[in-house]
C-alpha positions as CSV (number, residue, x, y, z in Angstrom):
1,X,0.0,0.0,0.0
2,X,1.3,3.3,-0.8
3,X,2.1,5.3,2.5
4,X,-0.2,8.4,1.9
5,X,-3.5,5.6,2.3
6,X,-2.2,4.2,5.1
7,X,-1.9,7.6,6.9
8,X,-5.4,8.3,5.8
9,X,-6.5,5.0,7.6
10,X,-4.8,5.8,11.1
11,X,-6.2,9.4,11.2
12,X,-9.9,8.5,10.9
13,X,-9.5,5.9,13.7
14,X,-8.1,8.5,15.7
15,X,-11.2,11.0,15.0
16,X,-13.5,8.2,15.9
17,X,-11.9,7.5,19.2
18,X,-11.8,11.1,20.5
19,X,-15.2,11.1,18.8
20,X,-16.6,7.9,20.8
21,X,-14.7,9.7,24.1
22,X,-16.3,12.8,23.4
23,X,-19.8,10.9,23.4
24,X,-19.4,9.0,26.6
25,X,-18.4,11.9,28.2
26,X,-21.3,14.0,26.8
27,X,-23.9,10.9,28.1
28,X,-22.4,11.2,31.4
29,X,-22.5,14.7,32.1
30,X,-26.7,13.6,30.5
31,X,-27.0,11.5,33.3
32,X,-25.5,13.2,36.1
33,X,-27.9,15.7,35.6
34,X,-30.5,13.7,35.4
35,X,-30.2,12.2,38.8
36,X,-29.4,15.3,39.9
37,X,-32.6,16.7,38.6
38,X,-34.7,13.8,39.8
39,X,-32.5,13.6,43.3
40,X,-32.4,17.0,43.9
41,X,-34.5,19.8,44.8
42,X,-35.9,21.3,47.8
43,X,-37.5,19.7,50.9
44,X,-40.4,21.1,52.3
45,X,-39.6,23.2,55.7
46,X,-41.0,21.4,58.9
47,X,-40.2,22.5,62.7
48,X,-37.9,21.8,64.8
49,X,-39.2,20.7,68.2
50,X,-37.4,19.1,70.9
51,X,-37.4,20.0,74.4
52,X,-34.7,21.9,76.1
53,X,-33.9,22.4,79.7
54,X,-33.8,26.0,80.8
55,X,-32.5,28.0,84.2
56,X,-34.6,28.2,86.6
57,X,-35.8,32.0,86.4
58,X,-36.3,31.7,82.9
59,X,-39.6,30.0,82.7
């Protein structure tokens, strides 16, 4: 094989590699924000009760 074909063969391997990393990455950052969309959010506010022992004059 000539050596200009054989060049043009490795480079496209390469493309599809950084390509295919590029993707994964991409799908995770996807997912991470889904969980964090279905995971997160904001609780609803409740109150804090519990019994505390004060000094003597202060009742």
């Amino acid at each position: 094989m000539p050596r200009n074909v054989l060049a043009l063969r490795k480079n496209p391997t390469v493309q599809i590699s950084a390509r295919r990393w590029g993707l994964v990455a991409a799908a995770a950052i996807v997912v991470l924000l889904v969980v964090a969309w279905i995971d997160g959010g904001e609780e609803p506010l409740h109150t804090i009760e519990q019994p505390i022992d004060l000094p003597g004059d202060a009742r």
